[in-house]
VEXRODREN-305658 format. One record per residue (C-alpha): residue number from 1; residue in one letter; x, y, z. Coordinates in nm, 2 decimals. Each point is the difference from the previous one (the first is absolute). Layout:
<mizas>
NUM_A_X_Y_Z
...
</mizas>
This chain:
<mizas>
1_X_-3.12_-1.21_-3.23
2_X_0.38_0.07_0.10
3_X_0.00_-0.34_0.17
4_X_0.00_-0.17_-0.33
5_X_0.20_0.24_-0.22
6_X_0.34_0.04_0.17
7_X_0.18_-0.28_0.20
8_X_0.09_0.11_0.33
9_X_0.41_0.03_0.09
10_X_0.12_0.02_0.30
11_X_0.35_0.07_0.17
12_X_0.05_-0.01_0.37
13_X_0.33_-0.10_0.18
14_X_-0.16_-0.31_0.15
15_X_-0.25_-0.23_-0.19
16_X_-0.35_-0.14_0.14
17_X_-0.17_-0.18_0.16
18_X_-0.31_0.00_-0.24
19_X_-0.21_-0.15_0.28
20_X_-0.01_0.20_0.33
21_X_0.01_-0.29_0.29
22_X_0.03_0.27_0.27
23_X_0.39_0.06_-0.06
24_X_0.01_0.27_-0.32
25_X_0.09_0.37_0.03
26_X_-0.24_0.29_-0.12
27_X_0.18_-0.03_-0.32
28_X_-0.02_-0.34_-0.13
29_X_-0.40_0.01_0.14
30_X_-0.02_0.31_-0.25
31_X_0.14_-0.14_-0.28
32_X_-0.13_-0.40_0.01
33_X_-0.33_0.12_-0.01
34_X_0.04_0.24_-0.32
35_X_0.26_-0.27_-0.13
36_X_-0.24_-0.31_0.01
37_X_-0.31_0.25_-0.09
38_X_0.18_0.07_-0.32
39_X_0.30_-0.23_-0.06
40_X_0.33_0.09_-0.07
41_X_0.37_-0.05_0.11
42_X_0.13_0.10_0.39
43_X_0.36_0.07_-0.08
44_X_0.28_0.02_0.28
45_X_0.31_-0.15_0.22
46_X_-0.04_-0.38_0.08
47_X_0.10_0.08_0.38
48_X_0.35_-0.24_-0.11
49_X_0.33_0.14_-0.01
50_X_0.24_-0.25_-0.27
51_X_0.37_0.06_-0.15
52_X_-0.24_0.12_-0.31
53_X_-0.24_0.28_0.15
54_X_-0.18_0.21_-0.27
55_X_0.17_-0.28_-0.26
56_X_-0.19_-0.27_0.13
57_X_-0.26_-0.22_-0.14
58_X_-0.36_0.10_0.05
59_X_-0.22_-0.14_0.19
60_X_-0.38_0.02_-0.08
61_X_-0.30_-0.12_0.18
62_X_-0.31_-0.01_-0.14
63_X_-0.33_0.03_0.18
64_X_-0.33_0.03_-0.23
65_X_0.10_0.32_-0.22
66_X_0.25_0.08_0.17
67_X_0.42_-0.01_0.02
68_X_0.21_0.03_0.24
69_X_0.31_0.03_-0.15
70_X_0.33_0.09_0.18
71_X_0.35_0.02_-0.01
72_X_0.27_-0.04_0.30
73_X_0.26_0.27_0.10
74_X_0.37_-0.06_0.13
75_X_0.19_0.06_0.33
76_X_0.12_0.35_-0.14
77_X_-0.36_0.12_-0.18
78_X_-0.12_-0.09_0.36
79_X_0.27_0.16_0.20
80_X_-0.01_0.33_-0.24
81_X_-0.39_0.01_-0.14
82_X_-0.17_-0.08_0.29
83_X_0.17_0.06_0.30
84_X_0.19_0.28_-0.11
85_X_-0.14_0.22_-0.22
86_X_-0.38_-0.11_0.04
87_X_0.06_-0.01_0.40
88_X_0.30_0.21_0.09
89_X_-0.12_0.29_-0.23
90_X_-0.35_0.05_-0.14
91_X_-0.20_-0.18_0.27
92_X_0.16_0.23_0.32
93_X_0.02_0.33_-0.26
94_X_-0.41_-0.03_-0.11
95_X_-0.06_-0.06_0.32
96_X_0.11_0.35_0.11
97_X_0.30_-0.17_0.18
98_X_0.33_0.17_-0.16
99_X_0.15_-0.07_0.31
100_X_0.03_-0.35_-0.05
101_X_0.06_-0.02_-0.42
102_X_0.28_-0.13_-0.09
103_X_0.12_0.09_-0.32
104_X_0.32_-0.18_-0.26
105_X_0.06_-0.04_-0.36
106_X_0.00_-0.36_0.02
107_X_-0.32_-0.08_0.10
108_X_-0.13_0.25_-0.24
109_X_0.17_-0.17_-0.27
110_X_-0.12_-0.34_0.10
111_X_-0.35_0.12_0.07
112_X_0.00_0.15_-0.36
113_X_0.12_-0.36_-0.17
114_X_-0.23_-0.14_0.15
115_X_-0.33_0.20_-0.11
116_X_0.18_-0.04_-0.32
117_X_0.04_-0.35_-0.02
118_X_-0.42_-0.08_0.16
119_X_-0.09_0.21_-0.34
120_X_0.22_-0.19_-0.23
121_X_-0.10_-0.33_0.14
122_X_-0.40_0.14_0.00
123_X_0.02_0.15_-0.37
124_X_-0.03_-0.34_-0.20
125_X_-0.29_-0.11_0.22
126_X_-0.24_0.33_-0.09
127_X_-0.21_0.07_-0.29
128_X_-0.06_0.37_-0.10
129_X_-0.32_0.04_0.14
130_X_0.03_-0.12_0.36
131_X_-0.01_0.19_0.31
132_X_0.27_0.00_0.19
133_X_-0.04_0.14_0.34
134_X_0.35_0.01_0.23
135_X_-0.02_0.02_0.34
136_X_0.23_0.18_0.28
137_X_0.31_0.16_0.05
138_X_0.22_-0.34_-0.11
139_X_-0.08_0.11_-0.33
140_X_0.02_0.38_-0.08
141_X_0.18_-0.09_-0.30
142_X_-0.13_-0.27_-0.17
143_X_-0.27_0.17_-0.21
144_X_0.29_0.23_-0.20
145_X_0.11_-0.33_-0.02
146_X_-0.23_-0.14_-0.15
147_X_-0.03_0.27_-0.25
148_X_0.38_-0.02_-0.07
149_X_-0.08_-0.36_-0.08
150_X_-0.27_0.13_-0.27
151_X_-0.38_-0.08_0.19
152_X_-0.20_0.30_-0.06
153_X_-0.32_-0.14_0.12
154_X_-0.16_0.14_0.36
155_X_0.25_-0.02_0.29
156_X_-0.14_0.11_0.31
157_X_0.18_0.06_0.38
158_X_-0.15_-0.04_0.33
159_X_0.21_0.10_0.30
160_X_-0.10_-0.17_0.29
161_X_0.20_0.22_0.26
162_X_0.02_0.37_0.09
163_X_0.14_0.22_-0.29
164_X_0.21_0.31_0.22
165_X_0.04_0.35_-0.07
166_X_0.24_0.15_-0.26
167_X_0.20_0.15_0.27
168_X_0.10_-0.35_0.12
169_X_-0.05_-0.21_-0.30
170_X_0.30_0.21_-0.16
171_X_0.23_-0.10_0.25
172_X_-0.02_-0.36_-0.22
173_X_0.34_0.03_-0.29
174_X_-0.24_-0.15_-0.22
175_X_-0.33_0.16_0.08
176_X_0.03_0.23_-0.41
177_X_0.00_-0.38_-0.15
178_X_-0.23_-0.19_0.21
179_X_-0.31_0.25_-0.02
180_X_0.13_0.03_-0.40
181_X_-0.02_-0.33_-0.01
182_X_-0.33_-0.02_0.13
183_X_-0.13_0.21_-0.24
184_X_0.01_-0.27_-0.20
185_X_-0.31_-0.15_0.12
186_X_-0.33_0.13_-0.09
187_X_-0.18_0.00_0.32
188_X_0.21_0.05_0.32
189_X_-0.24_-0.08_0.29
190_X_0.03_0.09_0.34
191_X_-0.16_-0.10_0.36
192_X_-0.07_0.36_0.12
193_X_-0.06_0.35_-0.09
194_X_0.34_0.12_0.14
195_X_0.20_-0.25_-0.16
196_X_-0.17_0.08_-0.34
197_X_0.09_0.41_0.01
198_X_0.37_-0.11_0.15
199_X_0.06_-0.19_-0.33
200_X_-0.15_0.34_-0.22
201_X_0.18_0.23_0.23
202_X_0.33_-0.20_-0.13
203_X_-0.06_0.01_-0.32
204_X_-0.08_0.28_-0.02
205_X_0.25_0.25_0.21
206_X_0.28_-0.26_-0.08
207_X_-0.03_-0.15_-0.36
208_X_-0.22_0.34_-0.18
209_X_-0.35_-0.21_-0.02
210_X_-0.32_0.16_-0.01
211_X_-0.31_-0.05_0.12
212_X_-0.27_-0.09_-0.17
213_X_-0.40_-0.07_0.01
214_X_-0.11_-0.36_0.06
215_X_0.24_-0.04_0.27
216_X_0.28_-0.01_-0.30
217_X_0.39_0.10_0.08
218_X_0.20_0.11_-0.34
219_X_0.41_-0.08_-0.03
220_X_0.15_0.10_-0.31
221_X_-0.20_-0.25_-0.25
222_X_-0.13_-0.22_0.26
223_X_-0.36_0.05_0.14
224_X_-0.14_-0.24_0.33
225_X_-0.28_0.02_0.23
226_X_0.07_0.02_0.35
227_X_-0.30_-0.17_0.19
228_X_-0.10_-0.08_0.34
229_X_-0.13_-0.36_0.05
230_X_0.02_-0.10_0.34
231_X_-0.03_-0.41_0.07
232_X_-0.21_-0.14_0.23
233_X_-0.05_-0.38_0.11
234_X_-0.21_-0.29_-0.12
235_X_-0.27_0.17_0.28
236_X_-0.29_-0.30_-0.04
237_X_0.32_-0.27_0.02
238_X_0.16_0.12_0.33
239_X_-0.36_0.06_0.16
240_X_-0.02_-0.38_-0.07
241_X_0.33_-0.09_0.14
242_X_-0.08_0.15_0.32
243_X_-0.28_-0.26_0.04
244_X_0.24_-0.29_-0.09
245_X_0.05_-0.28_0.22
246_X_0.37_0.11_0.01
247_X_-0.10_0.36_0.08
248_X_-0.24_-0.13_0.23
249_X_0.29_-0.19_0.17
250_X_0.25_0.31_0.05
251_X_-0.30_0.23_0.14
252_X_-0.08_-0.21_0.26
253_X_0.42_-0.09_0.10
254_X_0.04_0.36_0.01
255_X_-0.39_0.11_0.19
256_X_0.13_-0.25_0.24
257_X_0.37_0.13_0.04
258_X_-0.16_0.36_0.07
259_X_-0.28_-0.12_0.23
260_X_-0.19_0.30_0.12
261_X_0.20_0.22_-0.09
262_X_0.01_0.22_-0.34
263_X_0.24_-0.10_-0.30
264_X_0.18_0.22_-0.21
265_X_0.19_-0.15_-0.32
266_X_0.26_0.14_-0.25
267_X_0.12_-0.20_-0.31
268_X_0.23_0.10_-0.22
269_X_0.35_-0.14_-0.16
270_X_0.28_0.06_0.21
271_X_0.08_0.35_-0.20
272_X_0.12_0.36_0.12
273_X_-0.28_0.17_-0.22
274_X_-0.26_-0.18_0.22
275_X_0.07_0.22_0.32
276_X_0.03_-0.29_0.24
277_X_0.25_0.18_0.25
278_X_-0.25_0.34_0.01
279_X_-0.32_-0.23_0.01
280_X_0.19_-0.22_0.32
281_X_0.07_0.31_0.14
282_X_-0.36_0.15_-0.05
283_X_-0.09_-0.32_0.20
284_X_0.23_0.07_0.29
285_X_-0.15_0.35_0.01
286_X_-0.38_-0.13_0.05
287_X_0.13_-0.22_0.32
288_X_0.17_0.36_0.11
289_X_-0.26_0.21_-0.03
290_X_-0.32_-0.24_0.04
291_X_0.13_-0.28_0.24
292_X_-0.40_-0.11_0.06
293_X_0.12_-0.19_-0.35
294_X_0.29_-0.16_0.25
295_X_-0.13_-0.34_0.02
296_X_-0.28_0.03_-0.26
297_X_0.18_0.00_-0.33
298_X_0.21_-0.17_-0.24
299_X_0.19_0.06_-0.30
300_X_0.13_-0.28_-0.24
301_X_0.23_0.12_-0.31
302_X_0.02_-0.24_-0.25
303_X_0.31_0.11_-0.20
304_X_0.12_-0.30_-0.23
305_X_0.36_0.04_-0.09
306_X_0.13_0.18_-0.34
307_X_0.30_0.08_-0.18
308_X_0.17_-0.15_0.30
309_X_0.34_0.03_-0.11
310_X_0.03_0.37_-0.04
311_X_0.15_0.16_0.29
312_X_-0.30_0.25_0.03
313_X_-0.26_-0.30_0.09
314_X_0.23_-0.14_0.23
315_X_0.02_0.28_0.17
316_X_-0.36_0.09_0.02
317_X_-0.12_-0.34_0.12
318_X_0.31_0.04_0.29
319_X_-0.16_0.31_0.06
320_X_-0.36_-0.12_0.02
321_X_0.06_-0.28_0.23
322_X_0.20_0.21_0.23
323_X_-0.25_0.23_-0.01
324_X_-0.28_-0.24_0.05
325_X_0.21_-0.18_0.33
326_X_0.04_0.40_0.15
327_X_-0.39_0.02_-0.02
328_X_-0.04_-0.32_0.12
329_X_0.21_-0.01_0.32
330_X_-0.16_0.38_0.05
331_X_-0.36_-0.09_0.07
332_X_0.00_-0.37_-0.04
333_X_-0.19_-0.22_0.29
334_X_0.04_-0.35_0.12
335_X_-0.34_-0.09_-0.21
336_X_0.03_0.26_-0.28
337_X_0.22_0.08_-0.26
338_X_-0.10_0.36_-0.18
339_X_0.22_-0.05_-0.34
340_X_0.07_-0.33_-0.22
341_X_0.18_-0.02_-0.29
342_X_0.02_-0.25_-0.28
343_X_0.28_0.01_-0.32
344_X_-0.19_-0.35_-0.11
345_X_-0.28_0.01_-0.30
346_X_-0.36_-0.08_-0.03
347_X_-0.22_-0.11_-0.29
348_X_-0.25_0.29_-0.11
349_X_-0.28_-0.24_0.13
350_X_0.19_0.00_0.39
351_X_0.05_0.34_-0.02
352_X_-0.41_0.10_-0.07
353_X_-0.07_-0.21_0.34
354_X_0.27_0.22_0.17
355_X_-0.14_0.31_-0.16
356_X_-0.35_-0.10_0.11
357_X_0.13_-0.02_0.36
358_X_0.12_0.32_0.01
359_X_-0.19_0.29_0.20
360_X_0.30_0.22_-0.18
361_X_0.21_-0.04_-0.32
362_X_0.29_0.25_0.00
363_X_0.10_0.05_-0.36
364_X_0.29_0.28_0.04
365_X_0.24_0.06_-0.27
366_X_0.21_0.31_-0.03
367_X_-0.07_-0.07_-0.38
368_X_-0.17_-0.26_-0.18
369_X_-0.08_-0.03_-0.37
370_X_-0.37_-0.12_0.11
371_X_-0.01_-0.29_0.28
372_X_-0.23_-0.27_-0.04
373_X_0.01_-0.13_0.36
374_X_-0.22_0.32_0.09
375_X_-0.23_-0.15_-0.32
376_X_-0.03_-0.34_0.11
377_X_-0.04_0.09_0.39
378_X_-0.33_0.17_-0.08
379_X_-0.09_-0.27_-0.23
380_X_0.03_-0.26_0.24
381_X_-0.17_0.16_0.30
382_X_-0.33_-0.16_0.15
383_X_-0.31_0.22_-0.02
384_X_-0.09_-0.06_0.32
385_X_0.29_0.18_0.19
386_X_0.21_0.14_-0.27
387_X_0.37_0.14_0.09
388_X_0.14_0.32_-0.05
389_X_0.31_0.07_-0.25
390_X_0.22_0.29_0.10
391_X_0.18_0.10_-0.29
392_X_0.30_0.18_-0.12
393_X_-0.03_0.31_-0.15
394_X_0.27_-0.09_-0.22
395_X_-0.15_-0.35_-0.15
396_X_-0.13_0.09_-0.37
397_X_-0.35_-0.21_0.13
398_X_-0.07_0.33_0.21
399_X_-0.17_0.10_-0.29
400_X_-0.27_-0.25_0.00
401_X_-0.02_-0.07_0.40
402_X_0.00_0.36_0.10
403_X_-0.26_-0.16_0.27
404_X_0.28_-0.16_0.15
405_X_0.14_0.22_0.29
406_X_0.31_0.15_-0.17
407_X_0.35_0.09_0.17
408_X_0.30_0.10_-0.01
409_X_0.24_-0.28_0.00
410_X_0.25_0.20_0.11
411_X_-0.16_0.14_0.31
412_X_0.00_-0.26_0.29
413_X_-0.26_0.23_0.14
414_X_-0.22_-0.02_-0.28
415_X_0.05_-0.35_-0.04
416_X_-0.12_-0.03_0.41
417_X_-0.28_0.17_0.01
418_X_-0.15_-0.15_-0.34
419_X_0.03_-0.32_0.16
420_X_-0.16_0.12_0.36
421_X_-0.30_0.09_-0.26
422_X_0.00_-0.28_-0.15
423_X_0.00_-0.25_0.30
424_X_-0.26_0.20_0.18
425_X_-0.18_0.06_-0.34
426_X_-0.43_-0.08_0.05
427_X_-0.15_-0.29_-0.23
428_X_-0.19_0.27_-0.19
429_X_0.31_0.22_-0.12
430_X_0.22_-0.31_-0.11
431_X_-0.33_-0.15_-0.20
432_X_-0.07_0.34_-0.18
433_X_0.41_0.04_-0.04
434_X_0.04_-0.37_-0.11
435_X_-0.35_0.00_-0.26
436_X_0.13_0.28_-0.17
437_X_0.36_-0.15_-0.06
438_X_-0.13_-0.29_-0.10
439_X_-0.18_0.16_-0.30
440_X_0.29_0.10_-0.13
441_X_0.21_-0.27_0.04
442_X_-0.28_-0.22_-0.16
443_X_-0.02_0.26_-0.29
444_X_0.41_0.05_-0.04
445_X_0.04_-0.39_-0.07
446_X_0.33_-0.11_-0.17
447_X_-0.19_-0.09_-0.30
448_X_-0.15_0.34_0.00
449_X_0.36_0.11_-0.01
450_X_0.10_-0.20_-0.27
451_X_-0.27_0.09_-0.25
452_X_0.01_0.34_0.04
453_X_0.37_-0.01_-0.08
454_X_0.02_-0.19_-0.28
455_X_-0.36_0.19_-0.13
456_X_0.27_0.27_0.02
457_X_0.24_-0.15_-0.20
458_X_-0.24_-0.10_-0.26
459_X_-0.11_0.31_-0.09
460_X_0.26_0.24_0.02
461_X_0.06_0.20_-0.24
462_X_0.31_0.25_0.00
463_X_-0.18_0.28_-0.19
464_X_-0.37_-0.01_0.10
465_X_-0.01_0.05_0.37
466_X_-0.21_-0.16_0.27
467_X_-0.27_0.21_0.19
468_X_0.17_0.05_0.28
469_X_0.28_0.29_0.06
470_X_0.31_-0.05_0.12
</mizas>
């Protein structure tokens, strides 16, 4: 029924693709398949920078029932929006990293202008009864926008990244307007449990909220409900891709780089959130302490390069190759090398032939929104002789792979010894670990995610509350 009613709009910082060819993120496999299901209009930055920015023509591309419409940004929206505030401040402070936040009145300004100028420039294009559903931390402010600019139909707000505690969240100078601002929205979603009550605890020891039933916050006039949707992957699409010729290709390269011996794999962008140094470490520790691995194991980190030119990246990938030439020259033989690491990329398709190669997938963030490689690893694994996943505790997906063996990414010991278990791990445990993972990544699907949000959205209604409490 609510496919036909309301036209679907939605607002991410990038734009597409529609059709997933083995190279598109979680997100964009989320939203193409509720966009194309419904129709609508996928509204966001073109990926150009021009002497114009947020002033500059639009550029639309239509696909079926569906536009892609975007707009480009200039040298200083870039330098302030997205490397500054976005980068600098809110993606280190949600991540529980104060230590590296980097906070100035400039890029607040220019992050501001530009969440003011997306809304103006998306105003014209909606109709009062759309659905407009904004996506991730680029955009706390547009909805208030939005509402400044006089749309009072259904805006919803899915954060796609950890949401931290009060205690650190305050450190922000803006943190009073942003969660204000998002109080502007109707439904404010969130990946986990945790994040959910951090944004409630804000609102209401910091702004006076209250609590209410239906998972409802209160602000002065302004009522939202605060829900947990966590994303998952297109599961029946990956399982396919990991029977691909091109998957097929990259399974055997790396089966036949390992030999005999027993492969473990990380992927993850090049990012301090993703543990790499503590999970290298870990590594280090299992040829300490269980040197019958010495010879018998390898560990490839794929770790594609991003946000390259802040200092914090450099540094980390300086560090991780370092780090990764120490193990190396430690333990290494004439005809083995225990630790590889790559900073190229690989399609989606590439990477399900790596996963499916794997005996272990190390999936260790010291704090991760969700993490879809831990998803599409047990997606792609064969039947036959299934892998294990060890798993951060830290990684919002914990909540649906609790079968998974969970550590402590912090812990180099932990991190050791779960991949000792793992390695010498019988048939029979990894089939019964991997089955039962699978259901849930099969029954969490991205399109799962997406209609229960915008079901959400749909029917929320301020006053009446929802059967859940809060």
């Amino acid at each position: 029924m609510a496919d036909r009613q309301r036209r679907l709009v939605v607002v991410s910082n990038r734009v597409g693709p529609l059709n997933d060819e083995g190279k598109a993120g979680g997100l964009a496999v989320g939203l193409s398949d509720a966009l194309k299901r419904r129709g609508g209009l996928w509204f966001g930055w073109s990926g150009d920078i021009s002497e114009e920015g947020t002033f500059s023509a639009e550029h639309t591309e239509v696909q079926d029932d569906v536009a892609m419409t975007t707009i480009d940004m200039n040298q200083e929206d870039i330098d302030g929006f997205y490397y500054g505030y976005a980068n600098r401040s809110l993606w280190p402070l949600l991540h529980y990293r104060l230590d590296l936040a980097h906070f100035d009145r400039q890029s607040d300004r220019v992050y501001r202008s530009v969440n003011q100028r997306f809304a103006a420039r998306l105003a014209p294009l909606l109709a009062e009864d759309d659905l407009v559903w904004v996506h991730d931390y680029h955009f706390f402010y547009l909805g208030s926008e939005l509402r400044q600019c006089g749309f009072k139909g259904r805006l919803g707000f899915f954060l796609h990244i950890p949401f931290c505690p009060p205690e650190i969240f305050t450190a922000l100078p803006a943190s009073h307007d942003i969660v204000r601002a998002m109080l502007a929205y109707d439904v404010v979603g969130f990946q986990t449990e945790t994040d959910r009550r951090n944004f409630v605890a804000f609102c209401i020891r910091e702004l006076g909220g209250e609590k209410l039933d239906g998972r409802r916050v209160r602000v002065g006039d302004r009522t939202v409900m605060a829900q947990t949707f966590p994303i998952g992957i297109d599961a029946h699409g990956y399982s396919r891709f990991a029977t691909s010729p091109e998957a097929g290709e990259h399974e055997e390269m790396l089966r036949d780089l390992a030999g005999d011996r027993l492969q473990i794999v990380g992927v993850d962008r090049m990012d301090y959130s993703k543990g790499l140094v503590e999970r290298f470490r870990g590594f280090e520790r299992l040829l300490e302490d269980y040197p019958e691995n010495r010879g018998k194991v390898q560990f490839l980190q794929v770790a594609p390069l991003s946000r390259s030119e802040l200092g914090a990246y450099v540094d980390l990938r300086r560090e991780l190759e370092e780090l990764a030439g120490h193990i190396n020259g430690r333990f290494a033989t004439l005809d083995w090398t225990p630790i590889q690491i790559m900073t190229r990329g690989f399609t989606r398709r590439a990477l399900a032939g790596i996963y499916r190669a794997a005996r272990v997938c190390l999936v260790t963030p010291l704090r991760d929104g969700m993490n879809l490689v831990a998803k599409e690893f047990v997606a792609a694994q064969d039947a036959s002789d299934p892998g294990v996943l060890v798993l951060s505790r830290f990684a919002g997906a914990r909540a649906e792979l609790s079968d998974a063996l969970i550590v402590n990414p912090y812990s180099t010991d932990d991190i050791a010894r779960a991949l000792q278990r793992a390695l010498t791990m019988s048939f029979d445990e990894r089939s019964h670990r991997w089955e039962r993972m699978r259901e849930a990544v099969f029954a969490g699907t991205a399109a799962h995610w997406c209609d229960e949000f915008l079901a959400s959205l749909e029917s929320f209604d301020p006053v009446t509350p929802e059967t859940d409490a809060a």
